[in-house]
C-alpha positions in Angstrom: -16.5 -11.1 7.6 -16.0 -14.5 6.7 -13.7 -16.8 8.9 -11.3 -16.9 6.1 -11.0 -14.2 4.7 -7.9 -12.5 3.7 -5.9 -9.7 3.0 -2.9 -9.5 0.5 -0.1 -7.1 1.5 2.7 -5.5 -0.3 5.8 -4.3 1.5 4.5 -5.8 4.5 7.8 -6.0 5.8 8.2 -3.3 7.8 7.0 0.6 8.6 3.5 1.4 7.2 3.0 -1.9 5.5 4.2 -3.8 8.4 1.0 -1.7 10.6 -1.4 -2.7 8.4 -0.5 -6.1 8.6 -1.3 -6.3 12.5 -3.6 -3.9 12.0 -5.9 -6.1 9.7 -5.0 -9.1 11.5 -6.5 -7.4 14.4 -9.8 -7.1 12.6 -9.9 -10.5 11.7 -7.6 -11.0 8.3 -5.6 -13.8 7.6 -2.8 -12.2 6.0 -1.0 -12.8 2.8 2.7 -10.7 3.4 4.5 -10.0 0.6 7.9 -8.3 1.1 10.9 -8.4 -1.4 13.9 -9.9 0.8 14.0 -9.0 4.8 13.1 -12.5 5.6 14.0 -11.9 9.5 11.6 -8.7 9.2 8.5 -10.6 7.9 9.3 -13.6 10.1 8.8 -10.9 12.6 5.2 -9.7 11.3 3.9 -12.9 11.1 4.5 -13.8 14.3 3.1 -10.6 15.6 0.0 -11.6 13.3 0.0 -14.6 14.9 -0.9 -13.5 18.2 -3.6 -12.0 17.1 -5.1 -15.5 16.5 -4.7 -14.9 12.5 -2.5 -17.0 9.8 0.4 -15.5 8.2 1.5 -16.5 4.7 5.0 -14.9 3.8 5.3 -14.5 -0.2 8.5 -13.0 -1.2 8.5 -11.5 -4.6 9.6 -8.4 -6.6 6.5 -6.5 -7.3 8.3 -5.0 -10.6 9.0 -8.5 -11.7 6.3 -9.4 -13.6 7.8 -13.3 -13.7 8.1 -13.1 -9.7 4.7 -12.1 -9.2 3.4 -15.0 -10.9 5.7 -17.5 -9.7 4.2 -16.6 -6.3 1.1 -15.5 -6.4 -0.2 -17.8 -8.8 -0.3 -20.9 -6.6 -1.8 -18.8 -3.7 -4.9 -17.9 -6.0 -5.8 -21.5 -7.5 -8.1 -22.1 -4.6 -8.7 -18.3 -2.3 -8.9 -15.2 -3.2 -8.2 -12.2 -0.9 -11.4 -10.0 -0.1 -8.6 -7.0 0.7 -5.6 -6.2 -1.4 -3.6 -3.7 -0.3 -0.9 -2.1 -2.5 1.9 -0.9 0.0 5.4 -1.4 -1.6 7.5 1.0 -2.7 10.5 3.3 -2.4 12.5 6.3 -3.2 15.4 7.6 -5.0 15.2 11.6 -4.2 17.5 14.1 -6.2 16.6 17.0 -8.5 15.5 15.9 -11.8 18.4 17.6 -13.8 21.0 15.3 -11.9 18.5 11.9 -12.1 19.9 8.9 -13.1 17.8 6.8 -15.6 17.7 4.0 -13.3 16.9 6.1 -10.0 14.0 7.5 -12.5 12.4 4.5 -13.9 13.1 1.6 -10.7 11.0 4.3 -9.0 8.2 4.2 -11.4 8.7 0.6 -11.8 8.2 -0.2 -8.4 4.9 1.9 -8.2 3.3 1.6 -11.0 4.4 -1.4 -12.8 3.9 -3.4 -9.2 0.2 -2.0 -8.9 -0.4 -3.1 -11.9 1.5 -6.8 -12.1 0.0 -7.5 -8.2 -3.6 -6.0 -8.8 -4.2 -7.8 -12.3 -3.7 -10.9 -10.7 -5.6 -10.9 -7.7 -8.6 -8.6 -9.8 -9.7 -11.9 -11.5 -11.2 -13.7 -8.8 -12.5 -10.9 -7.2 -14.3 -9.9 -10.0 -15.7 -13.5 -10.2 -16.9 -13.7 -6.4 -18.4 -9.8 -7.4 -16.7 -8.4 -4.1 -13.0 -7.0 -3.0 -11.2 -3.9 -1.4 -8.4 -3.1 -3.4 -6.4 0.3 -0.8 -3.7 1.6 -2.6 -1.0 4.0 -0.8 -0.1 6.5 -2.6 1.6 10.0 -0.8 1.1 13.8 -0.3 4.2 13.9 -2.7 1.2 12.7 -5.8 -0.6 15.3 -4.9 1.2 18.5 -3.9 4.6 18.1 -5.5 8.2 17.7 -3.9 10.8 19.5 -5.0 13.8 16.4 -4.9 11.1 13.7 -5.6 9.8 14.5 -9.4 10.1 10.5 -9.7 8.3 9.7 -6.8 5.5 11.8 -7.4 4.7 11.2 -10.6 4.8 7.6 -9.7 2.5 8.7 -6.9 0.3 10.5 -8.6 0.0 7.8 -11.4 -1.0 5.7 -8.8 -3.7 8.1 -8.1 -4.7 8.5 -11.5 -5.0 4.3 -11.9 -7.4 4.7 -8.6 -9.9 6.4 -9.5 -10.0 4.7 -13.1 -10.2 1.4 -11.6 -12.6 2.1 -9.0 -14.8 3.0 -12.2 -14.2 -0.3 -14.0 -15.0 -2.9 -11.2 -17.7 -0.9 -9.1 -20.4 -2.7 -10.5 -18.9 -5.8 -9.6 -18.9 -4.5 -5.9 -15.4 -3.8 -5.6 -14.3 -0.6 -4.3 -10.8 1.0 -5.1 -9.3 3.6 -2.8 -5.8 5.5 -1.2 -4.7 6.6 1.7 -2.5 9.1 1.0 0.3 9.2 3.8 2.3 12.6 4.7 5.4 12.6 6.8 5.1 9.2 9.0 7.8 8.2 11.6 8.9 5.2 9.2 12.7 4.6 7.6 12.0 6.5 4.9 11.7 9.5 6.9 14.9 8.7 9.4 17.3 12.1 9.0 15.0 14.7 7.5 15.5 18.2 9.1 12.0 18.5 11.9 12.7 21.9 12.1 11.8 22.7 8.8 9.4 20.3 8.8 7.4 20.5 11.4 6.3 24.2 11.1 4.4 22.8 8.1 2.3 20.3 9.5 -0.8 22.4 10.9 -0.9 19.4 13.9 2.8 20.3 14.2 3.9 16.8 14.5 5.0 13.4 12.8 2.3 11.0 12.0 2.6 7.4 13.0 2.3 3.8 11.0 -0.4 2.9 13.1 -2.5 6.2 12.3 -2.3 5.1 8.5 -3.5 1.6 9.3 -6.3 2.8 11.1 -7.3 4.7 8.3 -6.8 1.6 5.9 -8.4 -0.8 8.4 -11.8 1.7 7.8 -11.5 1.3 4.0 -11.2 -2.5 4.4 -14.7 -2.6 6.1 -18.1 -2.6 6.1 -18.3 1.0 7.4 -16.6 2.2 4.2 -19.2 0.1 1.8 -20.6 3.3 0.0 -16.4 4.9 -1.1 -15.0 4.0 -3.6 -12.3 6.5 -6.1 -11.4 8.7 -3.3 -7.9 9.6 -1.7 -7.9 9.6 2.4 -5.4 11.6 3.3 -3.4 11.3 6.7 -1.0 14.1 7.1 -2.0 15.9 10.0 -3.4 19.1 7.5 0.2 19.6 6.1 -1.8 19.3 1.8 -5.3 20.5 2.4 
């Protein structure tokens, strides 16, 4: 690894993304933290990156805004590029499809999908002139088994999947390799109130995963040990989708 060399963040904010960040720091990143208004939050992750000797720039943007993402991320990328982009943000709107809102149905999407694709675009350029990047893309057990409640945020999920595994064959022979980590239920806000006792009877290690467990596992996919994967889903949710 290079002395520079950094890694872009989405949703670095807080929870998974927020991991990662110190996570990668740890290993050596300077980190680019994206987040979408929690200033206090990300003040917070950069100085936690900071103490692990690393730089911290904050970029606040709407990853669904096409505009935003430009605005920001095109001054960044006029003179580095990051070797790691990791594509964290996102959200969700849960409710059974018959009752869904339009909104509740295409922000979720928006977010996802249209934020992979307005964040990754960008930053895919100079990768694929320096012919080498890690783009890690979370994605969830919900893309891959099916929630009942969360038809939005699995399809987004498992479009995010789908866009994996087609990038990973577009840009491979440019030495970039495109992966997921595919989270199950992780002690994070998104998962504050659910019911354990029906929960935990179907996760065969019988217990909540942590941020830091998915870090780990995108902390392998951001280095050299991981140099022959690329297109593949890493899942960490303690056996609950097999």
């Amino acid at each position: 690894m290079e002395k520079n060399d950094i890694a872009l963040i989405t949703g670095g904010s807080k929870g998974i993304g927020a991991a990662i960040a110190r996570a990668l720091a740890r290993d050596g990143f300077d980190i680019w933290l994206n987040y979408r208004s929690d200033h206090e939050a990300a003040k917070e992750v950069a100085r936690q990156v900071g103490e692990s000797g690393r730089a911290c720039k904050l970029l606040p943007f709407d990853v669904a805004d096409s505009g935003s993402v430009k605005a920001a991320l095109a001054p960044a990328l006029e003179t580095e590029t990051p070797l790691v982009l990791v594509n964290n943000a996102g959200f969700h709107r849960d409710g059974l499809l018959v009752w869904m809102e339009d909104t509740e149905w295409k922000e979720t999407l928006s977010v996802h999908l249209d934020g992979f694709f307005f964040v990754t675009k960008m930053v895919l350029f100079g990768m694929l002139k320096r012919r080498s990047g890690r783009i890690i893309n979370i994605v969830s057990t919900s893309g891959q088994s099916g929630v009942a409640g969360q038809t939005n945020y699995s399809a987004a999920k498992a479009g995010l999947i789908g866009a994996t595994r087609s990038l990973a064959l577009e840009v491979a022979k440019r030495n970039i390799q495109v992966n997921a980590v595919s989270p199950g239920f992780i002690e994070t806000g998104m998962t504050t109130g659910l019911p354990l006792d029906r929960i935990l009877p179907l996760i065969p290690l019988g217990r909540m995963g942590n941020p830091e467990e998915v870090a780990d596992a995108v902390g392998f996919l951001a280095s050299g040990r991981a140099s022959y994967i690329t297109g593949q889903v890493l899942s960490v949710n303690g056996g609950a989708y097999l």
